[in-house]
N, CA, C and O atoms as a GROMACS GRO file, in nm:
protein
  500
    1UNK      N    1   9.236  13.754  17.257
    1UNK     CA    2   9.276  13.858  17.163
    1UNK      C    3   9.209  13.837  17.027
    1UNK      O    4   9.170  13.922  16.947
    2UNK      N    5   9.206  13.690  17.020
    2UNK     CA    6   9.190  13.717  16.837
    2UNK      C    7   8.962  13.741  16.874
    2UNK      O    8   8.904  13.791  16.778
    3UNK      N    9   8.892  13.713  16.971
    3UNK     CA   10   8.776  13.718  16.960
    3UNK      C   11   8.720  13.856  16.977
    3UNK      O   12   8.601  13.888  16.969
    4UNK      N   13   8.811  13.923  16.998
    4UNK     CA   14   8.863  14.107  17.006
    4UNK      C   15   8.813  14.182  16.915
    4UNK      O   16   8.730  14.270  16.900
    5UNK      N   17   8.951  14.070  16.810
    5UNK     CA   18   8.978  14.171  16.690
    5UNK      C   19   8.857  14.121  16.606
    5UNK      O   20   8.822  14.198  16.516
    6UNK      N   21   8.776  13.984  16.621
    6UNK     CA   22   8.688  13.930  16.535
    6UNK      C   23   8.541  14.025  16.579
    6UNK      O   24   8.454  14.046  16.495
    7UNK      N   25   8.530  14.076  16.721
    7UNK     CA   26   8.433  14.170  16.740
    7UNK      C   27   8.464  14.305  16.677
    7UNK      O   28   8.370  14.356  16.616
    8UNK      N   29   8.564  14.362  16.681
    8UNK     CA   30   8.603  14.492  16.580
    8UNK      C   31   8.625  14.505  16.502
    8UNK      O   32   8.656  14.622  16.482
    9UNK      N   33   8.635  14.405  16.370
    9UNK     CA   34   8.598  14.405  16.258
    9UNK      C   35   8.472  14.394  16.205
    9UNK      O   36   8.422  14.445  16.105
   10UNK      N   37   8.402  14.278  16.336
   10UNK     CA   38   8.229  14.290  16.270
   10UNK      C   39   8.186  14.409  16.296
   10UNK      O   40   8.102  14.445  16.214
   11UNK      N   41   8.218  14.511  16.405
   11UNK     CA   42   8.165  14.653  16.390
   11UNK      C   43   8.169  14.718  16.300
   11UNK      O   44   8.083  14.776  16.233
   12UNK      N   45   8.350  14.706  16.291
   12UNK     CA   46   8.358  14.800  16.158
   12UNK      C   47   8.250  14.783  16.030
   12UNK      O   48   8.201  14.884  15.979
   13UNK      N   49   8.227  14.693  15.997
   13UNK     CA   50   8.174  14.622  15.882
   13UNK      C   51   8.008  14.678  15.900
   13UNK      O   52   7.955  14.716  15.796
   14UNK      N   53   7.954  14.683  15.983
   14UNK     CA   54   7.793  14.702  16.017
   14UNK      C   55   7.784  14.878  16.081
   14UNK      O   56   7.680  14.919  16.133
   15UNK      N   57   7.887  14.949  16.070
   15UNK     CA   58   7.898  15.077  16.059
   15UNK      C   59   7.916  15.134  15.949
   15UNK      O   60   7.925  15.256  15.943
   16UNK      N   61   7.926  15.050  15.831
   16UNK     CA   62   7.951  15.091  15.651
   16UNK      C   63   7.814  15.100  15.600
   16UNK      O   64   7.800  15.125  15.480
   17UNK      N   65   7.661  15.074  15.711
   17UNK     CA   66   7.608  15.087  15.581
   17UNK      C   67   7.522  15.200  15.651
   17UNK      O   68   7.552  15.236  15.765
   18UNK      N   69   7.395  15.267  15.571
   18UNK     CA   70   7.317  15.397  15.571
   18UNK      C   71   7.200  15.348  15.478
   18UNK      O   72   7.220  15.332  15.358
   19UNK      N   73   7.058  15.320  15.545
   19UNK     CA   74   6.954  15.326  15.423
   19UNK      C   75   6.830  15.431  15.515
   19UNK      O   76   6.823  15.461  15.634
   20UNK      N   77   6.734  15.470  15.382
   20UNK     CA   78   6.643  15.551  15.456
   20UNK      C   79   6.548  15.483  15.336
   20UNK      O   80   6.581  15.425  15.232
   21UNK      N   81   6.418  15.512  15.394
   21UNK     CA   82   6.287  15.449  15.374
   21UNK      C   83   6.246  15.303  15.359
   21UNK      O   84   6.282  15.232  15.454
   22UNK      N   85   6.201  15.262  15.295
   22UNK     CA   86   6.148  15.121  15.317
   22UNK      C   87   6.120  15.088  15.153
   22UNK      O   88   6.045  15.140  15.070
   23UNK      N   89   6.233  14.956  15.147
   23UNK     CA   90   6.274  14.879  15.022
   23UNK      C   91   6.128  14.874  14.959
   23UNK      O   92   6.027  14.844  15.023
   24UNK      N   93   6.131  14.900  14.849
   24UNK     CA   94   6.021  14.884  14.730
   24UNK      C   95   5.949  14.733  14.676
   24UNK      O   96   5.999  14.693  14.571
   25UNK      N   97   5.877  14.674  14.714
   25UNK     CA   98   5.863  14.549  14.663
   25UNK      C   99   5.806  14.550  14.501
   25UNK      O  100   5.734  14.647  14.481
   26UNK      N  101   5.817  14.495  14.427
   26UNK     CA  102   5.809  14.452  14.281
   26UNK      C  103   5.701  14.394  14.242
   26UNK      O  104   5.643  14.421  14.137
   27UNK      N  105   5.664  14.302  14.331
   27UNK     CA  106   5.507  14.256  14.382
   27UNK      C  107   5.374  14.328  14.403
   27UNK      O  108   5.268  14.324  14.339
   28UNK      N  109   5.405  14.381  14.491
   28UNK     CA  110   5.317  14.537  14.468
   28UNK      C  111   5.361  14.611  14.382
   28UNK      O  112   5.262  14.663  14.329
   29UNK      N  113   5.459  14.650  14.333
   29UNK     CA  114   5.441  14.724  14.225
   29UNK      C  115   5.316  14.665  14.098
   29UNK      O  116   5.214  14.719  14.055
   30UNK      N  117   5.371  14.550  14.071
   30UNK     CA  118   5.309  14.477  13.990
   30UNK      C  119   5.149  14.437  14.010
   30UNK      O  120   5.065  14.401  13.928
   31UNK      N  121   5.146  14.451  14.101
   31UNK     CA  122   4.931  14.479  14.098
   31UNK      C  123   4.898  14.618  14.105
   31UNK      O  124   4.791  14.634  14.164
   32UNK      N  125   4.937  14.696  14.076
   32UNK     CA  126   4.921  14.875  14.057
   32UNK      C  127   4.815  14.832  13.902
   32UNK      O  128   4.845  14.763  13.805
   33UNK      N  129   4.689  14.904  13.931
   33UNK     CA  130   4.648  14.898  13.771
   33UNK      C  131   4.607  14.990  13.754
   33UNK      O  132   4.539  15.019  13.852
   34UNK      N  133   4.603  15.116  13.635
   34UNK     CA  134   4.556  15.194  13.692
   34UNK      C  135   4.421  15.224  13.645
   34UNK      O  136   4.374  15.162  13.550
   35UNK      N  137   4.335  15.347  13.726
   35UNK     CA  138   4.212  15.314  13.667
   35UNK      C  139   4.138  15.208  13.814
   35UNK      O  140   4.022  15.215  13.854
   36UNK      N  141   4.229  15.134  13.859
   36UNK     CA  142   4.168  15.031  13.930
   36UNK      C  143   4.185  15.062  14.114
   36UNK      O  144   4.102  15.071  14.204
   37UNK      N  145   4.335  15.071  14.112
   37UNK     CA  146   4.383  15.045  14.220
   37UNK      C  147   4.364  15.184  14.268
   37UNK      O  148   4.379  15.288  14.204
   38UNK      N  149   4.323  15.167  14.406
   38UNK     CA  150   4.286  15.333  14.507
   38UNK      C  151   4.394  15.359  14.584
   38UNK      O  152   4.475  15.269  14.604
   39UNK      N  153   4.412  15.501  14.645
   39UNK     CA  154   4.494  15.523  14.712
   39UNK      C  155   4.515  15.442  14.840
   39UNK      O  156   4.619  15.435  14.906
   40UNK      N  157   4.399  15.384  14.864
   40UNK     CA  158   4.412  15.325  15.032
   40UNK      C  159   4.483  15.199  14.978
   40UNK      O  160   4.584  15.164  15.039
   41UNK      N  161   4.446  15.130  14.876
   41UNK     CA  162   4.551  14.982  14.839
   41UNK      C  163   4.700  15.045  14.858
   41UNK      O  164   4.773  14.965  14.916
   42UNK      N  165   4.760  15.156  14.827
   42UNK     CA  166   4.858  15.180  14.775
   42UNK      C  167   4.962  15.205  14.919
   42UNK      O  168   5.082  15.188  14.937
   43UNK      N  169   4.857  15.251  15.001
   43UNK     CA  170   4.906  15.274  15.148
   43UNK      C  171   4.942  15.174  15.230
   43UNK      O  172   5.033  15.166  15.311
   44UNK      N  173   4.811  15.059  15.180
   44UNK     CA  174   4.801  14.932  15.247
   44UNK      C  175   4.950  14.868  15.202
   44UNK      O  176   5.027  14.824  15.287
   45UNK      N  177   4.977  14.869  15.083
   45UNK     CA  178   5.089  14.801  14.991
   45UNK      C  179   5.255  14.824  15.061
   45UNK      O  180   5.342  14.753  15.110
   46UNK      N  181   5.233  14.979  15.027
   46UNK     CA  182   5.413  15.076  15.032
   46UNK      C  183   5.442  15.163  15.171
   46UNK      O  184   5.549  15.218  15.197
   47UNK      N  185   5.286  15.165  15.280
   47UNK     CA  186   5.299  15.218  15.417
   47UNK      C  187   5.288  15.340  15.379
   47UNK      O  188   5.252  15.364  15.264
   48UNK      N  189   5.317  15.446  15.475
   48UNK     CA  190   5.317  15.607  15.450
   48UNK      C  191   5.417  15.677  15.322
   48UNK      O  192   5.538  15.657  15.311
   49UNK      N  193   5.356  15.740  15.254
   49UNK     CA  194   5.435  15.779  15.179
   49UNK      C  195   5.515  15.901  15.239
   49UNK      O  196   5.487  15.951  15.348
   50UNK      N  197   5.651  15.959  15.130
   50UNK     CA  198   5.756  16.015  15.176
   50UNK      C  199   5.722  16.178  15.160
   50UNK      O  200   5.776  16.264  15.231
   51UNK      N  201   5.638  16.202  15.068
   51UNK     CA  202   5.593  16.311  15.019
   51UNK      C  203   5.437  16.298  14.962
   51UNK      O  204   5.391  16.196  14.910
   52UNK      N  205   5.365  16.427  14.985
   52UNK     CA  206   5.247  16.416  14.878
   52UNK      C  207   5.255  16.541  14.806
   52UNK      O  208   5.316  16.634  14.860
   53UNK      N  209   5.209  16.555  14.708
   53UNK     CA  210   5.129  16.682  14.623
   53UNK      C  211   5.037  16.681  14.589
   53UNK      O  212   4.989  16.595  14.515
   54UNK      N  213   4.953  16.834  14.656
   54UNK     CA  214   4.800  16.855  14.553
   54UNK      C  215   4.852  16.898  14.460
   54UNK      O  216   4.961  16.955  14.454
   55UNK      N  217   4.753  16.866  14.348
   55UNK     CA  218   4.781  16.920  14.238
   55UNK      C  219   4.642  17.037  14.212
   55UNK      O  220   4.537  17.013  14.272
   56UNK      N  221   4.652  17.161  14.121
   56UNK     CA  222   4.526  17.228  14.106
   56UNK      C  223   4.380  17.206  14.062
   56UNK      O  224   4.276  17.271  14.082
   57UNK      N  225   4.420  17.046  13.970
   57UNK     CA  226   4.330  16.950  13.927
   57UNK      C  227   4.280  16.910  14.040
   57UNK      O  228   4.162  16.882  14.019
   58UNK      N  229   4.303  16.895  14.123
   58UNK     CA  230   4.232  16.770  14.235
   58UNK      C  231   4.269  16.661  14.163
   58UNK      O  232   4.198  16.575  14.111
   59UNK      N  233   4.389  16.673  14.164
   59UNK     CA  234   4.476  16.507  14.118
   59UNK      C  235   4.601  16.543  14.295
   59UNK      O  236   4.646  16.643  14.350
   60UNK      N  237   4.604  16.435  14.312
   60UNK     CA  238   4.701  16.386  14.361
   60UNK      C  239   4.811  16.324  14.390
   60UNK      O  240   4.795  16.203  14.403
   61UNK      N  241   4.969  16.379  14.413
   61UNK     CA  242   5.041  16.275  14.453
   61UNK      C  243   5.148  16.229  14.490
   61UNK      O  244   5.246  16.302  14.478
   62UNK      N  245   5.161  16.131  14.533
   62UNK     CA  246   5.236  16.111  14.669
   62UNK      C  247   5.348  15.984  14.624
   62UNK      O  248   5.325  15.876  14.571
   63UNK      N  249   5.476  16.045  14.670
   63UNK     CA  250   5.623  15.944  14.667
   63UNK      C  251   5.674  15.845  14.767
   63UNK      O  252   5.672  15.865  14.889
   64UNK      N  253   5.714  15.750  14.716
   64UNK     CA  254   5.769  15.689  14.765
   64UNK      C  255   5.939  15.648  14.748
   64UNK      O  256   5.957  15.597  14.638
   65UNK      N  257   6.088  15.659  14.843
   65UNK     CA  258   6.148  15.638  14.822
   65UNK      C  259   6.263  15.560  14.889
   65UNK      O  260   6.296  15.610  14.996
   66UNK      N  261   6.315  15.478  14.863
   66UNK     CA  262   6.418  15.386  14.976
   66UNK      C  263   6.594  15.402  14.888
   66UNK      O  264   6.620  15.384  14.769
   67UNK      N  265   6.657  15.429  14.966
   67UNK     CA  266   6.807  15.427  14.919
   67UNK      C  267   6.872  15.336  15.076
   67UNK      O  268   6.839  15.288  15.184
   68UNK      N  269   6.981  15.361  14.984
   68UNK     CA  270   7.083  15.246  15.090
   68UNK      C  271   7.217  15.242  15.031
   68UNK      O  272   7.235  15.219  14.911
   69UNK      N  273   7.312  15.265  15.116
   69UNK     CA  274   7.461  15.300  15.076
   69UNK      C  275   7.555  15.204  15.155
   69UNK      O  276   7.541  15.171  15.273
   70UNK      N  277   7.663  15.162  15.060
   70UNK     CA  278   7.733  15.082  15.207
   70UNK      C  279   7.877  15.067  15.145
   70UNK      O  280   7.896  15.026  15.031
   71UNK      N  281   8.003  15.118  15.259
   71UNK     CA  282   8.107  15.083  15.208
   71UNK      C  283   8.142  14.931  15.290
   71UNK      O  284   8.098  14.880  15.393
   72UNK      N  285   8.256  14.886  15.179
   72UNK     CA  286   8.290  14.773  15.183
   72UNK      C  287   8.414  14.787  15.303
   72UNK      O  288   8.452  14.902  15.326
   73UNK      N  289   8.502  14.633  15.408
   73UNK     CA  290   8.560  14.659  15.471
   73UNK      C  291   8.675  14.712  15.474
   73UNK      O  292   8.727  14.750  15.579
   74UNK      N  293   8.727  14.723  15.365
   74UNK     CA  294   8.869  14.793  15.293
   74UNK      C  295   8.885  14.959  15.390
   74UNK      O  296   8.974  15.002  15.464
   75UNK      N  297   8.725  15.028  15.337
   75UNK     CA  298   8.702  15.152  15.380
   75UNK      C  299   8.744  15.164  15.498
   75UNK      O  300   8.761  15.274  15.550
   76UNK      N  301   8.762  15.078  15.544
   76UNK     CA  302   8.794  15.120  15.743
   76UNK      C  303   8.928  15.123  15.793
   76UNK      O  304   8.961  15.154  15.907
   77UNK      N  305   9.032  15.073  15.658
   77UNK     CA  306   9.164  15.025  15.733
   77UNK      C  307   9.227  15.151  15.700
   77UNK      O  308   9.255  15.186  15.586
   78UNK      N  309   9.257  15.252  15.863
   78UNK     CA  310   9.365  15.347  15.885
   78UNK      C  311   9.432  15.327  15.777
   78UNK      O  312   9.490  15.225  15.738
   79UNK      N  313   9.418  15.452  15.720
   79UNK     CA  314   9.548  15.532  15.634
   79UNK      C  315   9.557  15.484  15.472
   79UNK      O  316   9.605  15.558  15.387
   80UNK      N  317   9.508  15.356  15.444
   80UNK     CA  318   9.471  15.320  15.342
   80UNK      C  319   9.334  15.295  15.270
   80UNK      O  320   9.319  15.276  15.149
   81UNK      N  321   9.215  15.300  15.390
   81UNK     CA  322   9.123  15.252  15.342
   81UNK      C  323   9.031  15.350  15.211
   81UNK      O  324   8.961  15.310  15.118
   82UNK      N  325   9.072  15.500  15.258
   82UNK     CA  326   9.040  15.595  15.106
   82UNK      C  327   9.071  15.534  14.993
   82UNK      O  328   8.980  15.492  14.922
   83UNK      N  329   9.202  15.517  14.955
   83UNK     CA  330   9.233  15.440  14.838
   83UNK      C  331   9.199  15.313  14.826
   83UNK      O  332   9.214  15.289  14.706
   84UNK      N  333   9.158  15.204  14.886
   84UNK     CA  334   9.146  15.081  14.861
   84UNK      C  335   8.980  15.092  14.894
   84UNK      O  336   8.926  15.026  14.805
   85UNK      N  337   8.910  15.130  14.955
   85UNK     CA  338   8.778  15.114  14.975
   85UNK      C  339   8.668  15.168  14.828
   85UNK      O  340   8.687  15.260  14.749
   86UNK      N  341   8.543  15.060  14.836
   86UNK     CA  342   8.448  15.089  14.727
   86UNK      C  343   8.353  15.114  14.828
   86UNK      O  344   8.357  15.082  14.946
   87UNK      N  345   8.246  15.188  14.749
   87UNK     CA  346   8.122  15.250  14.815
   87UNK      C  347   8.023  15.141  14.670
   87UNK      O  348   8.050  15.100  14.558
   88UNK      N  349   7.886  15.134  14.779
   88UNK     CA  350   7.771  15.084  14.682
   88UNK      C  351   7.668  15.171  14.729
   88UNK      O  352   7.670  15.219  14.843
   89UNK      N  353   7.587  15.192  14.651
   89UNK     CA  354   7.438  15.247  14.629
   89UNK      C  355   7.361  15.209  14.561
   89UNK      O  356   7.390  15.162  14.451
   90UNK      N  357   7.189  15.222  14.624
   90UNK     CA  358   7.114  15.162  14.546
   90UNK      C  359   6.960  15.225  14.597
   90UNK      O  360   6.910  15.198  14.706
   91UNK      N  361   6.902  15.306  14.504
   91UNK     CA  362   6.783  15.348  14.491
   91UNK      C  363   6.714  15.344  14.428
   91UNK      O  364   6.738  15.324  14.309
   92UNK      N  365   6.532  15.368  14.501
   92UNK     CA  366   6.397  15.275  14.394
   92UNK      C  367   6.349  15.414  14.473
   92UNK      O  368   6.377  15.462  14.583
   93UNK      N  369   6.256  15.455  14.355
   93UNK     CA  370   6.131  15.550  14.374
   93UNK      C  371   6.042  15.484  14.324
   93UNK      O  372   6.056  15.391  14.243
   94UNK      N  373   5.926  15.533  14.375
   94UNK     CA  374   5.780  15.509  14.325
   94UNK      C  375   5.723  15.640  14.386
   94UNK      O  376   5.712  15.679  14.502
   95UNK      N  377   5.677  15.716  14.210
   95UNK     CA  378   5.543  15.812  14.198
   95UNK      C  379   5.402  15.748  14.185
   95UNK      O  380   5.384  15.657  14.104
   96UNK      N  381   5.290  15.801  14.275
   96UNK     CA  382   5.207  15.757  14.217
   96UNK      C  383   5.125  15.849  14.188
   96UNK      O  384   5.146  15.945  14.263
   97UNK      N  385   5.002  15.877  14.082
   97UNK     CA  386   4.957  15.995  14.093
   97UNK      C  387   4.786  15.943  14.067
   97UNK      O  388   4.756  15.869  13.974
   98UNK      N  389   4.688  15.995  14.162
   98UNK     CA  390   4.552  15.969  14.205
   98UNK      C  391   4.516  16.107  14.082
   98UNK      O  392   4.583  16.196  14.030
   99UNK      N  393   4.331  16.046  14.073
   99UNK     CA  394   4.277  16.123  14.008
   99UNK      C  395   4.161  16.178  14.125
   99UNK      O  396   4.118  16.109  14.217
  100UNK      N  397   4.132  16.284  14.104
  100UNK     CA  398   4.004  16.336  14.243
  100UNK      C  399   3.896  16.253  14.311
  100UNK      O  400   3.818  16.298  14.394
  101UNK      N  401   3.901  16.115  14.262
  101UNK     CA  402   3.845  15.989  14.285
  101UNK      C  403   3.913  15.934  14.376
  101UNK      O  404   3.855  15.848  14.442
  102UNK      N  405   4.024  15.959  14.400
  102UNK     CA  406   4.159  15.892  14.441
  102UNK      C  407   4.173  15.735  14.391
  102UNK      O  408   4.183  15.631  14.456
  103UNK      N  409   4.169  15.756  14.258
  103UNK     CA  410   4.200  15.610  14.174
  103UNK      C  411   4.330  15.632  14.119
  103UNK      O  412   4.351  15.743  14.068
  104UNK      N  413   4.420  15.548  14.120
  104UNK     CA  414   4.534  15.576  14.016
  104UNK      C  415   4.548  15.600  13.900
  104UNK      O  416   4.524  15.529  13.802
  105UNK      N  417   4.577  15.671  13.904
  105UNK     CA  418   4.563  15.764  13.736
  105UNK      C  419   4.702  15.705  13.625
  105UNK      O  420   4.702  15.670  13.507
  106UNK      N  421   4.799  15.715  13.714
  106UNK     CA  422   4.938  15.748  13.651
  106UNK      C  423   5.036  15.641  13.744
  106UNK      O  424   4.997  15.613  13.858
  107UNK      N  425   5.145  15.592  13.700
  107UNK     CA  426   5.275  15.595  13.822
  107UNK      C  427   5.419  15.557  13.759
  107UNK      O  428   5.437  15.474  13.670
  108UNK      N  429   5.490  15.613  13.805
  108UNK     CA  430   5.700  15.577  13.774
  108UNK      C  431   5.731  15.504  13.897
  108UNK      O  432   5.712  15.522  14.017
  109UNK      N  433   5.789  15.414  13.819
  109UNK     CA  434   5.892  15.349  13.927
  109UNK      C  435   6.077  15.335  13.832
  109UNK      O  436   6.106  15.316  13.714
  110UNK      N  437   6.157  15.355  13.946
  110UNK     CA  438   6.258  15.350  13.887
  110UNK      C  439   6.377  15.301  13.973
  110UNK      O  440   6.349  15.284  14.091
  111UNK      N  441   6.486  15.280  13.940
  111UNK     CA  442   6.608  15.181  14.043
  111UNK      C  443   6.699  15.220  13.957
  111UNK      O  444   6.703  15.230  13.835
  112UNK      N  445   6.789  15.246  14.068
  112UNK     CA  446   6.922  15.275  14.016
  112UNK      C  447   7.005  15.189  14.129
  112UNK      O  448   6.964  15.150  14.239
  113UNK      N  449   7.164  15.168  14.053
  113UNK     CA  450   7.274  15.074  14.152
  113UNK      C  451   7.392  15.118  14.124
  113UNK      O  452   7.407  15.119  14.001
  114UNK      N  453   7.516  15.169  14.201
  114UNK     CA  454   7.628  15.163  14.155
  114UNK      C  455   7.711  15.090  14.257
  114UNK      O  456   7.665  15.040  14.359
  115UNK      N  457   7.874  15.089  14.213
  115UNK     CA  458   7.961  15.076  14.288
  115UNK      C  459   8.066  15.158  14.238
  115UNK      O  460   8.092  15.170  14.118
  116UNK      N  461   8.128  15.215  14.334
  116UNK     CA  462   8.217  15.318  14.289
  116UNK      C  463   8.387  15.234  14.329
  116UNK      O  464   8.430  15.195  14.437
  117UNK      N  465   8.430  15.232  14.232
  117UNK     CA  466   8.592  15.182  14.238
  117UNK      C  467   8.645  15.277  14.328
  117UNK      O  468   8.616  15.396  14.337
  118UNK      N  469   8.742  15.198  14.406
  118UNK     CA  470   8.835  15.279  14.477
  118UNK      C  471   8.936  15.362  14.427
  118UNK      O  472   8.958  15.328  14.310
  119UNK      N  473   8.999  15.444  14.459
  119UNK     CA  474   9.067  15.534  14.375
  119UNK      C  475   9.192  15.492  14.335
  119UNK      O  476   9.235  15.544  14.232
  120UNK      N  477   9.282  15.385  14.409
  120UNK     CA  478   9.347  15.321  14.291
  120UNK      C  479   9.293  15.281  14.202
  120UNK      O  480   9.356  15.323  14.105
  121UNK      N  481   9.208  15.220  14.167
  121UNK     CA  482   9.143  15.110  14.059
  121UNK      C  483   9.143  15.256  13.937
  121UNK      O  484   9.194  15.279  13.827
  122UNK      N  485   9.058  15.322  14.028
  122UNK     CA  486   8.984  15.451  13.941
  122UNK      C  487   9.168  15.508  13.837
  122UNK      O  488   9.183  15.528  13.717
  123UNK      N  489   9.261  15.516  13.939
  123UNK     CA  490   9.372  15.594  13.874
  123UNK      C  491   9.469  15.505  13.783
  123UNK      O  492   9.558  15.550  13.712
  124UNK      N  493   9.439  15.381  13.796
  124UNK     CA  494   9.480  15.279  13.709
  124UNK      C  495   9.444  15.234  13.614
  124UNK      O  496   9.504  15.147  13.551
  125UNK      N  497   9.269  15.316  13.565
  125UNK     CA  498   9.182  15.266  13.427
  125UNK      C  499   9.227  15.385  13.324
  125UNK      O  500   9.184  15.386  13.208
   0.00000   0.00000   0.00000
């Protein structure tokens, strides 16, 4: 019984989370130069990007983005877990934008993180 309940809690727990694209490394970000670095480094670096745009310039360019969400195990317990459960999130973009050379011209990178209090917490601040 109890190796049961220790398998249906680890489910529960690895059914809380949701990510889409592929985590951003900082590393590669950090050899981006621009002027220097070509689109094929950038492919080689971050894999397929998520989006591209022509631009009317014959500039180019193409996004990259990874998110990932996950509630905690609170969220799962019947009848209480709305009120006692927190949610986390956490997203990184990377723009990059080529010049008709396809050299990097331009690029944003940005990260965001939250955790959202459960709604007691929330109705108790």
């Amino acid at each position: 019984m109890r190796n049961q309940l220790l398998i249906i809690v680890l489910a529960l727990m690895t059914l809380g989370c949701a990510s889409s694209g592929t985590r951003i490394d900082q590393a590669s970000i950090d050899k981006i130069e621009k002027g220097q670095t070509t689109e094929t480094d950038i492919r080689q670096w971050f894999g397929a990007p998520g989006s591209t745009m022509n631009h009317s310039n014959g500039d180019k360019t193409i996004s990259f983005v990874f998110a990932k969400a996950q509630n905690d195990a609170m969220s799962y317990v019947p009848y209480v877990g709305f009120l006692l459960g927190k949610t986390s999130s956490e997203t990184q973009a990377l723009q990059v934008t080529f010049n008709d050379q396809g050299v990097v011209k331009e690029y944003i990178y940005s990260e965001s993180g939250e955790t959202s209090n459960s709604v007691l917490e929330t109705a108790t601040q």
